[in-house]
Backbone atoms as SQL, in Angstrom:
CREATE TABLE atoms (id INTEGER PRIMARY KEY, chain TEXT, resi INTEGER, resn TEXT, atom TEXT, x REAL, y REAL, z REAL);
INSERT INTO atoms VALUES
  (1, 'A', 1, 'UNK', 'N', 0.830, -1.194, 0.000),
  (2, 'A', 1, 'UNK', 'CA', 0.000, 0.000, 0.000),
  (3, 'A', 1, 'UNK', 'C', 0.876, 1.260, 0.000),
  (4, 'A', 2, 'UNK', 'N', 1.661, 1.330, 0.556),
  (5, 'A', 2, 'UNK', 'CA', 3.033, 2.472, 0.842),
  (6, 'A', 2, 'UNK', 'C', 3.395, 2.887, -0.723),
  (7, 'A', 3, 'UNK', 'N', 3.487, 1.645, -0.997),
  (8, 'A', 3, 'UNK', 'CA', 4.478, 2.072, -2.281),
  (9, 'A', 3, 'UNK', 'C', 3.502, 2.529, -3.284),
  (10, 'A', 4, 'UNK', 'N', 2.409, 2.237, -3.340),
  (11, 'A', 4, 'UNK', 'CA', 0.850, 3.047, -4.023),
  (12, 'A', 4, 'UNK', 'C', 1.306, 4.786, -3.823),
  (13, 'A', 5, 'UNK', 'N', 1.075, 4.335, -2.247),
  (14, 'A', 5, 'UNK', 'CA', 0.863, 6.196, -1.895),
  (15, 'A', 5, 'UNK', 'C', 2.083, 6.972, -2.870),
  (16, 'A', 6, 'UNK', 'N', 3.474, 6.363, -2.716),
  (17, 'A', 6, 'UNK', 'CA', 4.312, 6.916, -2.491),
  (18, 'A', 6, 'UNK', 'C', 4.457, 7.052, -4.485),
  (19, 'A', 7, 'UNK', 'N', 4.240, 6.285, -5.064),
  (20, 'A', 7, 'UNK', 'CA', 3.997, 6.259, -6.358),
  (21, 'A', 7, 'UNK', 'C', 3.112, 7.500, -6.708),
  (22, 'A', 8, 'UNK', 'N', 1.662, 8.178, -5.903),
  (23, 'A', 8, 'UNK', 'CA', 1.055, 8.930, -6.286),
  (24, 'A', 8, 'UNK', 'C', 1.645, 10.370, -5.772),
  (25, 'A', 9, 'UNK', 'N', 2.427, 10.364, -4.718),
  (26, 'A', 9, 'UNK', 'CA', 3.321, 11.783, -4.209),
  (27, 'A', 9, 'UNK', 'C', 4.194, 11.905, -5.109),
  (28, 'A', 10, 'UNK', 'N', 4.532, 11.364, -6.062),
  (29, 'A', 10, 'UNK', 'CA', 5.711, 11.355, -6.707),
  (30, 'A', 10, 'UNK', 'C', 5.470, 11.570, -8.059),
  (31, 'A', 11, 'UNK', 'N', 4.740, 11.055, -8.451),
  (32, 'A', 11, 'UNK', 'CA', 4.309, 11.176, -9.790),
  (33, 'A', 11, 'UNK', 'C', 2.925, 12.417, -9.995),
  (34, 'A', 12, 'UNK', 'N', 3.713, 14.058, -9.661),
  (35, 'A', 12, 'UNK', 'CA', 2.487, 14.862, -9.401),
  (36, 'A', 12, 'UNK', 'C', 2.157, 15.431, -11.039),
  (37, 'A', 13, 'UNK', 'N', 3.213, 15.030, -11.211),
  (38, 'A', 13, 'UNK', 'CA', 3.032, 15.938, -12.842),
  (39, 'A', 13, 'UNK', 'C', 1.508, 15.536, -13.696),
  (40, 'A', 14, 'UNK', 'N', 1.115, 14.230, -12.890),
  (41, 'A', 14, 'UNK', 'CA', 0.244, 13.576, -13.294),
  (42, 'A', 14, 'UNK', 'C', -1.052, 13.380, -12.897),
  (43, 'A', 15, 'UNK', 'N', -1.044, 14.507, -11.814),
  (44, 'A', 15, 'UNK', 'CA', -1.791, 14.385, -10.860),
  (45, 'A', 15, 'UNK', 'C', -3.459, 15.218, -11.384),
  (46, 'A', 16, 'UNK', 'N', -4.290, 14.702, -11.129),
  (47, 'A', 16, 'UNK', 'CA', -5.987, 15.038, -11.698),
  (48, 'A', 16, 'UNK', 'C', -6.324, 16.010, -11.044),
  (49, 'A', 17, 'UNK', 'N', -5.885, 17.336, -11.269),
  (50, 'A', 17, 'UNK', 'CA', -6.351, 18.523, -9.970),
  (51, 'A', 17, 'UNK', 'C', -7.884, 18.907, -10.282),
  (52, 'A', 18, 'UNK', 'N', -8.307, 18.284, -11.369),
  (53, 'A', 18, 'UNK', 'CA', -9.774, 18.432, -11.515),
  (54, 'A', 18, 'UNK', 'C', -10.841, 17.259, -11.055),
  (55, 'A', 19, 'UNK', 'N', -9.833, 16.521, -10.286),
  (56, 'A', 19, 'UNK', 'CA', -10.504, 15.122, -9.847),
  (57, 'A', 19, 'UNK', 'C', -11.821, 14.546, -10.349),
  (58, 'A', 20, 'UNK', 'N', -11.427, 14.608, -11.545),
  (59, 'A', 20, 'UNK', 'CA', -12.207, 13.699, -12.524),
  (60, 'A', 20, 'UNK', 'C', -11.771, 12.039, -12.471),
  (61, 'A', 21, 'UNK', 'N', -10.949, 11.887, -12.186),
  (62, 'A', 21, 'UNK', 'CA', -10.446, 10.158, -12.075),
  (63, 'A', 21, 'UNK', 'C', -10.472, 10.072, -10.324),
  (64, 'A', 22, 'UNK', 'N', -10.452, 8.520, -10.157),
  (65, 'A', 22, 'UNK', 'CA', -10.693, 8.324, -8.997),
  (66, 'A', 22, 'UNK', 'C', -8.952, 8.076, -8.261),
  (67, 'A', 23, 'UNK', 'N', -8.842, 8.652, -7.254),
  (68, 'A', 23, 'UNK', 'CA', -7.358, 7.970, -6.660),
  (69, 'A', 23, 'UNK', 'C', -7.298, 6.433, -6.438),
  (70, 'A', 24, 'UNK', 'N', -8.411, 6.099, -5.935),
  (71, 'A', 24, 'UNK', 'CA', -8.041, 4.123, -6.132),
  (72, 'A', 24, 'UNK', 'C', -9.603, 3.529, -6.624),
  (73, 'A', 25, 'UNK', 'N', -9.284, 3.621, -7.923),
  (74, 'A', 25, 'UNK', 'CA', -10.753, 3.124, -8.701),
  (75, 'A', 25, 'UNK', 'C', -10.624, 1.173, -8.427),
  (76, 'A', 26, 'UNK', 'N', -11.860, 0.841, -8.410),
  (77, 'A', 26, 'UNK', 'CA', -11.660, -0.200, -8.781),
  (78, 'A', 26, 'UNK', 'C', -11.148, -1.277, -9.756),
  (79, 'A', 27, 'UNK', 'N', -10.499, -2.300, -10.298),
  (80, 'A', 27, 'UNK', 'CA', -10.117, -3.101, -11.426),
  (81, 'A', 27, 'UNK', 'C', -10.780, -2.600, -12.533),
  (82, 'A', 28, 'UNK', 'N', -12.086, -2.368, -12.351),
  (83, 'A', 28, 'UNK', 'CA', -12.930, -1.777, -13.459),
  (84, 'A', 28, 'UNK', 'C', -12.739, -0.509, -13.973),
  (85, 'A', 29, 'UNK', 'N', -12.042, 0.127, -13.314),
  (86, 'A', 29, 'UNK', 'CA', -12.021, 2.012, -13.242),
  (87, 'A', 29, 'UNK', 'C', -12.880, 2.326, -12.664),
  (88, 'A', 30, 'UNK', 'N', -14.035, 1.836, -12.109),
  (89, 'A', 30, 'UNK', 'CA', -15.457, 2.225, -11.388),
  (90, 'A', 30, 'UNK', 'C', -15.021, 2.516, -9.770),
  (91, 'A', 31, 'UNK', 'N', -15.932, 3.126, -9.128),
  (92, 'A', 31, 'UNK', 'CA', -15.565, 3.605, -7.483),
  (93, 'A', 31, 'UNK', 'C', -15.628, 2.051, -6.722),
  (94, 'A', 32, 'UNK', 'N', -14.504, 2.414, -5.836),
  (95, 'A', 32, 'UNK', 'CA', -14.412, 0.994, -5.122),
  (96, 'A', 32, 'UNK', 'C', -16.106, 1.124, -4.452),
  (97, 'A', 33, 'UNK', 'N', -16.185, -0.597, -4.239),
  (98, 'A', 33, 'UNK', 'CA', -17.602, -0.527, -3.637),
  (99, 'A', 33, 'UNK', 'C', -17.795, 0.228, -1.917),
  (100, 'A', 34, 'UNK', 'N', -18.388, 0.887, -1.099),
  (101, 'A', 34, 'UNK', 'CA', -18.359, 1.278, 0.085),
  (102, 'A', 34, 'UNK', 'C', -18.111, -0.248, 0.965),
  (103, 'A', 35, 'UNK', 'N', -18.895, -1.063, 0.755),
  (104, 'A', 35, 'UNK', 'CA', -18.349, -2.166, 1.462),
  (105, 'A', 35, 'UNK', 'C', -17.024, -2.852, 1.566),
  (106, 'A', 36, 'UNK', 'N', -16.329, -3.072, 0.017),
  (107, 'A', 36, 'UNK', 'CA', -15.306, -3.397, 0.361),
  (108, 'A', 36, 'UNK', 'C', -14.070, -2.157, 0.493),
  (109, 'A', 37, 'UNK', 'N', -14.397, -1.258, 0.593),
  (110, 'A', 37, 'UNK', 'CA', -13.714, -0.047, 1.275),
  (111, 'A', 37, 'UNK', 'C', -14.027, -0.266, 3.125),
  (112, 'A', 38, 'UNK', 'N', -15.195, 0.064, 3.599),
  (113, 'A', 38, 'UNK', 'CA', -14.960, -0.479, 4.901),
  (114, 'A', 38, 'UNK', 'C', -14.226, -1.972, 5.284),
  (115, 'A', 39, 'UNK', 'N', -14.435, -2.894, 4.719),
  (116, 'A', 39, 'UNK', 'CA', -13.482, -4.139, 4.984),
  (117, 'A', 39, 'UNK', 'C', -12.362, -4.082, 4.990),
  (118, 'A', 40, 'UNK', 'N', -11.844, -2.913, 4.007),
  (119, 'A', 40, 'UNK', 'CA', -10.509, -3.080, 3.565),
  (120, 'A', 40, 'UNK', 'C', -9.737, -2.014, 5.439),
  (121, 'A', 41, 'UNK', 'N', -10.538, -1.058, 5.461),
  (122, 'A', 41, 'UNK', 'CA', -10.304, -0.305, 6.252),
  (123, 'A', 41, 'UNK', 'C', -10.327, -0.745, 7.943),
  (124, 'A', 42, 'UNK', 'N', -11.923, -1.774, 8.302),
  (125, 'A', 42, 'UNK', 'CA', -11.574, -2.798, 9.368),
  (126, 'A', 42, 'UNK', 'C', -10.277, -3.249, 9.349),
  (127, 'A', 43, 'UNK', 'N', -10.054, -3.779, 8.579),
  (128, 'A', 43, 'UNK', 'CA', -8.246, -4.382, 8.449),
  (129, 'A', 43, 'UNK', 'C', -7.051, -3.914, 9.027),
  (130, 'A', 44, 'UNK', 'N', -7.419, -2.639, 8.031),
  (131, 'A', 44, 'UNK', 'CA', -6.332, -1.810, 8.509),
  (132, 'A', 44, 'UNK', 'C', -6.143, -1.252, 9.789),
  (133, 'A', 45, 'UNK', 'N', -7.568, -0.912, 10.904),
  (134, 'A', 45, 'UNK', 'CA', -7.219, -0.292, 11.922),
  (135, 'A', 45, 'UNK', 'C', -7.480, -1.962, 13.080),
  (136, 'A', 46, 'UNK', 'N', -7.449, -3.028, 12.355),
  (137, 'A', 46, 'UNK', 'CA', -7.266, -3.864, 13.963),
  (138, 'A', 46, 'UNK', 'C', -5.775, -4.211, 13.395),
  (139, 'A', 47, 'UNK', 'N', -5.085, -4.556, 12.326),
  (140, 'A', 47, 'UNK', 'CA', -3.771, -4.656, 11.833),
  (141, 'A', 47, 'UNK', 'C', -2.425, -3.554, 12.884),
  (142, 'A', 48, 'UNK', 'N', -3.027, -2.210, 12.734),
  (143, 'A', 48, 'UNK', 'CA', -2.495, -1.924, 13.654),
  (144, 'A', 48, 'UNK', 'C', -3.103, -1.538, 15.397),
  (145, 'A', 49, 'UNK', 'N', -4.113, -2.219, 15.244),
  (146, 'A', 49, 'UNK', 'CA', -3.848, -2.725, 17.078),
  (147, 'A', 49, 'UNK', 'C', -4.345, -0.581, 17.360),
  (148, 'A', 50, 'UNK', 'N', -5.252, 0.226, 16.565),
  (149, 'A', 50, 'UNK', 'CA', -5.691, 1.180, 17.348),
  (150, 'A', 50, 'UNK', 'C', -7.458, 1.176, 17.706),
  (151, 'A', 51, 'UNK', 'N', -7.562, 1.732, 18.389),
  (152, 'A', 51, 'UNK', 'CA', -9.273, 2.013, 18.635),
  (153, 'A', 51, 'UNK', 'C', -9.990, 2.102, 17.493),
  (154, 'A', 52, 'UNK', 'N', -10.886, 1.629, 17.169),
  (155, 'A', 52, 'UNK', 'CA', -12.135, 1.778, 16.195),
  (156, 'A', 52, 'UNK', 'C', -12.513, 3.008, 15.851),
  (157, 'A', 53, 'UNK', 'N', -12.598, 3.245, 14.912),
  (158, 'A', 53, 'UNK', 'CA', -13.043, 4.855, 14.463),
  (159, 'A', 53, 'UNK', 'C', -13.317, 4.273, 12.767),
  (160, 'A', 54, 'UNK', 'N', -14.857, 5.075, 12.944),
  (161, 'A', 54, 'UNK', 'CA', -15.082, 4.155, 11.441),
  (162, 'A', 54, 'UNK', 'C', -14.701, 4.974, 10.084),
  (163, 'A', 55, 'UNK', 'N', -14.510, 4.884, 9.041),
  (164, 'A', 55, 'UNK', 'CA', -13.598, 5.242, 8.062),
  (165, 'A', 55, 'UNK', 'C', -14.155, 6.388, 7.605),
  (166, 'A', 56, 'UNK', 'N', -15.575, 7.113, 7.898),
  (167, 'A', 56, 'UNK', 'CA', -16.094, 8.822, 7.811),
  (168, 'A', 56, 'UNK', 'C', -15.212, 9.767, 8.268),
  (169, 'A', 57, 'UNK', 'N', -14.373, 9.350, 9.813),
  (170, 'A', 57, 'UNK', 'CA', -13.772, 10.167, 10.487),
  (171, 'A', 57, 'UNK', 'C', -12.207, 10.791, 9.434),
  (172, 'A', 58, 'UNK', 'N', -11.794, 9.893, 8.764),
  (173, 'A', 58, 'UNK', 'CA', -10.763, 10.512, 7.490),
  (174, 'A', 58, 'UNK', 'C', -11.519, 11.476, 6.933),
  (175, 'A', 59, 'UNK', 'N', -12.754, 11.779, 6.405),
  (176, 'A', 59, 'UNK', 'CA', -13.437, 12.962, 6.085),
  (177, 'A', 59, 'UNK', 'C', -13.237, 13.883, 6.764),
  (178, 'A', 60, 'UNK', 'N', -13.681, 14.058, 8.443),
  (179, 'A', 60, 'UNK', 'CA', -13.804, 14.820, 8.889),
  (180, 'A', 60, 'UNK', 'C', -12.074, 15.739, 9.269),
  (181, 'A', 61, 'UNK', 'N', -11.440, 14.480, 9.315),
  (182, 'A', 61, 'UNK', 'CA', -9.671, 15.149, 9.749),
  (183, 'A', 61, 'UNK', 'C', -9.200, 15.805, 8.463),
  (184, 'A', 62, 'UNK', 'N', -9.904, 15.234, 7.518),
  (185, 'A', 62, 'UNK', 'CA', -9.274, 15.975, 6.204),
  (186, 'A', 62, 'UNK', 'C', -9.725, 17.668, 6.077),
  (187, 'A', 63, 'UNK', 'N', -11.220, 17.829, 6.127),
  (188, 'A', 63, 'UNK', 'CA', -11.601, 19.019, 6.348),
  (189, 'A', 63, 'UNK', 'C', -11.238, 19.746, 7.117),
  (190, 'A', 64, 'UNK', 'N', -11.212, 19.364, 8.587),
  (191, 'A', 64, 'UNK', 'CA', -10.545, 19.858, 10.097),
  (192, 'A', 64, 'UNK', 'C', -9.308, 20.432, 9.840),
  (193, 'A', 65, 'UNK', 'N', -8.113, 19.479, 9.085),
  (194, 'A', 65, 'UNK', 'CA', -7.085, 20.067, 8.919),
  (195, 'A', 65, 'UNK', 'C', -6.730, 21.019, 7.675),
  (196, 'A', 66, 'UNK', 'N', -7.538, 20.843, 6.688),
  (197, 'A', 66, 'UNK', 'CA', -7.740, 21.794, 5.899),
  (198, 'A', 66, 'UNK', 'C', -8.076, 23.254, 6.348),
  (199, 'A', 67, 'UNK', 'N', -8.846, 23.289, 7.018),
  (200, 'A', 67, 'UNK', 'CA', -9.357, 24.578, 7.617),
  (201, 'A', 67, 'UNK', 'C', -8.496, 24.952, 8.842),
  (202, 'A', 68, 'UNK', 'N', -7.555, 24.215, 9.413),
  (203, 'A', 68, 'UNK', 'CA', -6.540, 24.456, 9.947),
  (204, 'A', 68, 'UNK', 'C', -5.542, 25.092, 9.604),
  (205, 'A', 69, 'UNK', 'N', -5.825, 24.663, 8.120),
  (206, 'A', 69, 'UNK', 'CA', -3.962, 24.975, 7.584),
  (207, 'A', 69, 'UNK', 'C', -4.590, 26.482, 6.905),
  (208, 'A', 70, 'UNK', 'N', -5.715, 26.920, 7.029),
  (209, 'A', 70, 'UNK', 'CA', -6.004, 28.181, 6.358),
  (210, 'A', 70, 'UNK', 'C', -6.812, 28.079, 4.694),
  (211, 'A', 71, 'UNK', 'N', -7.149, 27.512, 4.590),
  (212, 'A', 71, 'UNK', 'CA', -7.710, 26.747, 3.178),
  (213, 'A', 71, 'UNK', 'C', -9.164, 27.897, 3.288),
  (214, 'A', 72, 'UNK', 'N', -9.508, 28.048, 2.084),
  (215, 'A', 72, 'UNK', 'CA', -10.872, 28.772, 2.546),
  (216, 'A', 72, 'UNK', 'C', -12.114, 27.697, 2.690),
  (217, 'A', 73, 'UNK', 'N', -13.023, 28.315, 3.372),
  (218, 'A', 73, 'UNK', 'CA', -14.400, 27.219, 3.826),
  (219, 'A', 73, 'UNK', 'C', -14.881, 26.754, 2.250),
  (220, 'A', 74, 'UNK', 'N', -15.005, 27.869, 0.986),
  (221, 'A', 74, 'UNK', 'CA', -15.669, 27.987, 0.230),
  (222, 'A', 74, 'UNK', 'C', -14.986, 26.658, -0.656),
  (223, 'A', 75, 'UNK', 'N', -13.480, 26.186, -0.649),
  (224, 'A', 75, 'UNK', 'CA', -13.383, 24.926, -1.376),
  (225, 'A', 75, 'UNK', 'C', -12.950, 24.285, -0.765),
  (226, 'A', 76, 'UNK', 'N', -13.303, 24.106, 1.119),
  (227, 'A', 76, 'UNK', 'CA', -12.786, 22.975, 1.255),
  (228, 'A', 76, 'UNK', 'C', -14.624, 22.317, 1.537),
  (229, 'A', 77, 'UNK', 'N', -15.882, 23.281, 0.990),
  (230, 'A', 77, 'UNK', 'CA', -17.422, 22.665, 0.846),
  (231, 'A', 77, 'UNK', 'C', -16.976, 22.278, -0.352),
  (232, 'A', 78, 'UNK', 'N', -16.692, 22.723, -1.314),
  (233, 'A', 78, 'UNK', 'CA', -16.656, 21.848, -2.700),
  (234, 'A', 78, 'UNK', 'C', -15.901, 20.539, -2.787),
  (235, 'A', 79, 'UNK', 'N', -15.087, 20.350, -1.707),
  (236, 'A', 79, 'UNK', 'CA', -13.935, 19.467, -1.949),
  (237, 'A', 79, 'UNK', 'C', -14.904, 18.151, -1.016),
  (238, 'A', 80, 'UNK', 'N', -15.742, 18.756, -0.227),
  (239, 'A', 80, 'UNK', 'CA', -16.568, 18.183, 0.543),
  (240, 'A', 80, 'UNK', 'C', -18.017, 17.363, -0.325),
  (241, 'A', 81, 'UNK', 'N', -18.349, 18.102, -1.283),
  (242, 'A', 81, 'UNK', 'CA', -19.051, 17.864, -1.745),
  (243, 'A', 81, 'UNK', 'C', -20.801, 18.338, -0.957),
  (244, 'A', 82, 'UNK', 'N', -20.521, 19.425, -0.032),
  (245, 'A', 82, 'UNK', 'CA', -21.774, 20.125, 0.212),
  (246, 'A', 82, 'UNK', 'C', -22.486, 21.430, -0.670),
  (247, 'A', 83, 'UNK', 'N', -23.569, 21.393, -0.749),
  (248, 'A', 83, 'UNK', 'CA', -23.900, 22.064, -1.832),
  (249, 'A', 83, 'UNK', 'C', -24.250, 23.255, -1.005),
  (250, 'A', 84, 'UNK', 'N', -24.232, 23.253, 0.409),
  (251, 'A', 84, 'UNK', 'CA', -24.044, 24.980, 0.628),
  (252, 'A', 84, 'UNK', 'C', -23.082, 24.732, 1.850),
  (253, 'A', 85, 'UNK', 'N', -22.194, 26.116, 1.594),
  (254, 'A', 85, 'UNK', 'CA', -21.161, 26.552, 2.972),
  (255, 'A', 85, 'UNK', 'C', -21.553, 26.536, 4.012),
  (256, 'A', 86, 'UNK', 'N', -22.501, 27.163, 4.068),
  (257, 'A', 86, 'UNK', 'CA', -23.208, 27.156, 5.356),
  (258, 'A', 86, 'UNK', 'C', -23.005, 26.256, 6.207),
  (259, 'A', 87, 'UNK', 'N', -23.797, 24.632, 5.559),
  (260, 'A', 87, 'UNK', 'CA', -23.489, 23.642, 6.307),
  (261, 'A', 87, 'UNK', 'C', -22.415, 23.137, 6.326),
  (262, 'A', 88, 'UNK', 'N', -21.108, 23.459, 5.944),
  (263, 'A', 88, 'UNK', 'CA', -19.803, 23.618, 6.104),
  (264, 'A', 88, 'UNK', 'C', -19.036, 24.030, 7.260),
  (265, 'A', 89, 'UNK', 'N', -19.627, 25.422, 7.359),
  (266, 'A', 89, 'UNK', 'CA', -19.069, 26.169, 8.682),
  (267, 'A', 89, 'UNK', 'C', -20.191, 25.522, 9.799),
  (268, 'A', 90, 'UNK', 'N', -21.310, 25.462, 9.459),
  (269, 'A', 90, 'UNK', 'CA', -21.489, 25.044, 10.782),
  (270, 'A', 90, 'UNK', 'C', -21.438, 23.517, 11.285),
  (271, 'A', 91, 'UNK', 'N', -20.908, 22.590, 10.422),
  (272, 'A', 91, 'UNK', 'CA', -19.969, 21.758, 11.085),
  (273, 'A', 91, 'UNK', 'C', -18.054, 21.928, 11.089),
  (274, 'A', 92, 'UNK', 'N', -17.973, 22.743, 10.701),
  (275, 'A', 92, 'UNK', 'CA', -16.189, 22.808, 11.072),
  (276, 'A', 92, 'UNK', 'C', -15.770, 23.949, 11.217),
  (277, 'A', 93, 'UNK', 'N', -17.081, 24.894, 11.583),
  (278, 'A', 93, 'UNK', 'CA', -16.597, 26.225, 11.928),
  (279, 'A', 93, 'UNK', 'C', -15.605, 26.225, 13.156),
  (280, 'A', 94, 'UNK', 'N', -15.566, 25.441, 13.996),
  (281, 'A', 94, 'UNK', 'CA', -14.854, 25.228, 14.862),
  (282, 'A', 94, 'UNK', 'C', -13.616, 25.279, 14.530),
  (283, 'A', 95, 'UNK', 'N', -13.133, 24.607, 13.932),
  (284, 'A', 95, 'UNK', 'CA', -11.373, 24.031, 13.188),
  (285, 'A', 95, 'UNK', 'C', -10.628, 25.569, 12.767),
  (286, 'A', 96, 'UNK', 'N', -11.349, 26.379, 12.391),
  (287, 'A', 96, 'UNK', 'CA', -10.791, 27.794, 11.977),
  (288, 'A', 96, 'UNK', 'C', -10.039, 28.650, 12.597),
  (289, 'A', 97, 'UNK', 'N', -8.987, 28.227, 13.134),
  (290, 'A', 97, 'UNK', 'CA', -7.868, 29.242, 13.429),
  (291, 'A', 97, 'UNK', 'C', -8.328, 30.548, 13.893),
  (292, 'A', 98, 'UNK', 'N', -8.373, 31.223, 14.990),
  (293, 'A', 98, 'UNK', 'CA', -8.017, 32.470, 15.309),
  (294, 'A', 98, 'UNK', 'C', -9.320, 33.322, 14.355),
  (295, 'A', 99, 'UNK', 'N', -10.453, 32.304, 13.985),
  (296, 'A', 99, 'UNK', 'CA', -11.350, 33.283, 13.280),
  (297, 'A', 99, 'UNK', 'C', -11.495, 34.599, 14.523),
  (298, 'A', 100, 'UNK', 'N', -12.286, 34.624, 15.067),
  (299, 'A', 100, 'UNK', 'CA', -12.835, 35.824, 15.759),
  (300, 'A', 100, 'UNK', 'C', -11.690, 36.876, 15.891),
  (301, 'A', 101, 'UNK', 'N', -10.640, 36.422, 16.792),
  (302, 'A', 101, 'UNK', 'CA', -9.139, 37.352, 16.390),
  (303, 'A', 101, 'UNK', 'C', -8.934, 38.679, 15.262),
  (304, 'A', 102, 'UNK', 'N', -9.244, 37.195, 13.956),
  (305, 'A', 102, 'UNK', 'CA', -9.207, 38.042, 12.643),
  (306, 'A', 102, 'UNK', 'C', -10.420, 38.907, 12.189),
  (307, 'A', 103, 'UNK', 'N', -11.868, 38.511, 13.009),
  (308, 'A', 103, 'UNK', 'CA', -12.626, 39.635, 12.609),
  (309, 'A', 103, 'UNK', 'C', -12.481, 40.837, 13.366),
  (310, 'A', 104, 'UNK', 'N', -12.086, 40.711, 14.871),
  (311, 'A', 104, 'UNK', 'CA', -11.929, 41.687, 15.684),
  (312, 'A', 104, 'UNK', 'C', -10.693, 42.640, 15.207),
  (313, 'A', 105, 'UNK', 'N', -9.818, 42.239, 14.628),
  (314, 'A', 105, 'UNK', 'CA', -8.881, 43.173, 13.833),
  (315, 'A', 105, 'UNK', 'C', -9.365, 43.642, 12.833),
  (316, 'A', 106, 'UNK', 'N', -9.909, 43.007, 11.759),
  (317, 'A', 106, 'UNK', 'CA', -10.827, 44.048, 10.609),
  (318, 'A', 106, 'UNK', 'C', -11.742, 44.964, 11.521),
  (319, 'A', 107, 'UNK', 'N', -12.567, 44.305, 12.518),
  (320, 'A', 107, 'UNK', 'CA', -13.465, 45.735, 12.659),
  (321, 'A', 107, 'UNK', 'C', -12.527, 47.181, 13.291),
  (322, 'A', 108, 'UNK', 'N', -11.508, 46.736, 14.485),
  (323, 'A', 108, 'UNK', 'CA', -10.967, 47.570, 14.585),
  (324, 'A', 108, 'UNK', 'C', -10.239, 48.687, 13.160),
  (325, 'A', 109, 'UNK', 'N', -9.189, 47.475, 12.440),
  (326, 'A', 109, 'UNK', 'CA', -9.283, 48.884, 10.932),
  (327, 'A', 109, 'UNK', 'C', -10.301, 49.403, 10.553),
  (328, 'A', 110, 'UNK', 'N', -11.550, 48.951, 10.562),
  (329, 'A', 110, 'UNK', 'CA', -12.353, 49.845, 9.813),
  (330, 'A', 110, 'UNK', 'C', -13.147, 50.981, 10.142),
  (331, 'A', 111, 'UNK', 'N', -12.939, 50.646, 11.595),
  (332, 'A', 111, 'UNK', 'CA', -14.016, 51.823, 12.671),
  (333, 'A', 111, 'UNK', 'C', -12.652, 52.406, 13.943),
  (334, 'A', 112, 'UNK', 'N', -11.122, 52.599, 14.012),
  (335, 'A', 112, 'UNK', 'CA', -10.464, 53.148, 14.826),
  (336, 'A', 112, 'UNK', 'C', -10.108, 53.950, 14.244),
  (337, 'A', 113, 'UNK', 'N', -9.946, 55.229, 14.322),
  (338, 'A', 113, 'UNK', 'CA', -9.306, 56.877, 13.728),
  (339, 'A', 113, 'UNK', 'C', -7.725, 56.218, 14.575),
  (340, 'A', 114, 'UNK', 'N', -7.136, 56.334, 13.662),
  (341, 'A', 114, 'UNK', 'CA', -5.454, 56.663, 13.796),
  (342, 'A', 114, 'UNK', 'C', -5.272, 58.163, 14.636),
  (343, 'A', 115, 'UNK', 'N', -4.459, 57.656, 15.221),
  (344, 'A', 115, 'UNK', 'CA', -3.899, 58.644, 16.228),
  (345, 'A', 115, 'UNK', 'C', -2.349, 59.852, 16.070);
């Protein structure tokens, strides 16, 4: 499996930034089935011997850390596949860095007279 990943970090020149192809299609080219994606994924987390966490939660760390790293809400909903932001921020409005911080500094520029 390593050498998959490490084949797709490497080979970016090639990489589908319009993610029209699937990263691990099935034999067919078709989407792996959800079932044998969870099987494959049971595997993987009693293989290494951690707590159960069922394979949605990679969704959610992906977004979480996206919006961590500063990404805007507006494509990490598209990347999500929600058809409004809204319900975006208000599940990962949380994850957002220092939001309030950064509005409390815009309002201050926009309403403090310089001294």
């Amino acid at each position: 499996m390593m050498k998959i990943f490490r084949s797709l970090r490497t080979d970016v020149k090639n990489m589908d930034i319009n993610q029209e192809t699937f990263c691990f299609p099935a034999r067919t080219g078709n989407p792996i089935s959800l079932r044998n994606m969870e099987r494959a994924w049971d595997d993987i987390i009693r293989n290494a011997k951690v707590p159960y966490k069922n394979i949605h939660v990679l969704r959610h760390t992906h977004a979480t850390e996206l919006l961590a790293a500063g990404v805007p809400i507006i494509e990490v909903s598209r990347r999500l596949g929600h058809s409004k932001v809204s319900h975006t921020l208000e599940l990962y409005g949380h994850a957002i860095p220092n939001y309030d911080d950064k509005i409390a500094a815009k309002v201050t520029q926009f309403y403090v007279v310089p001294q």
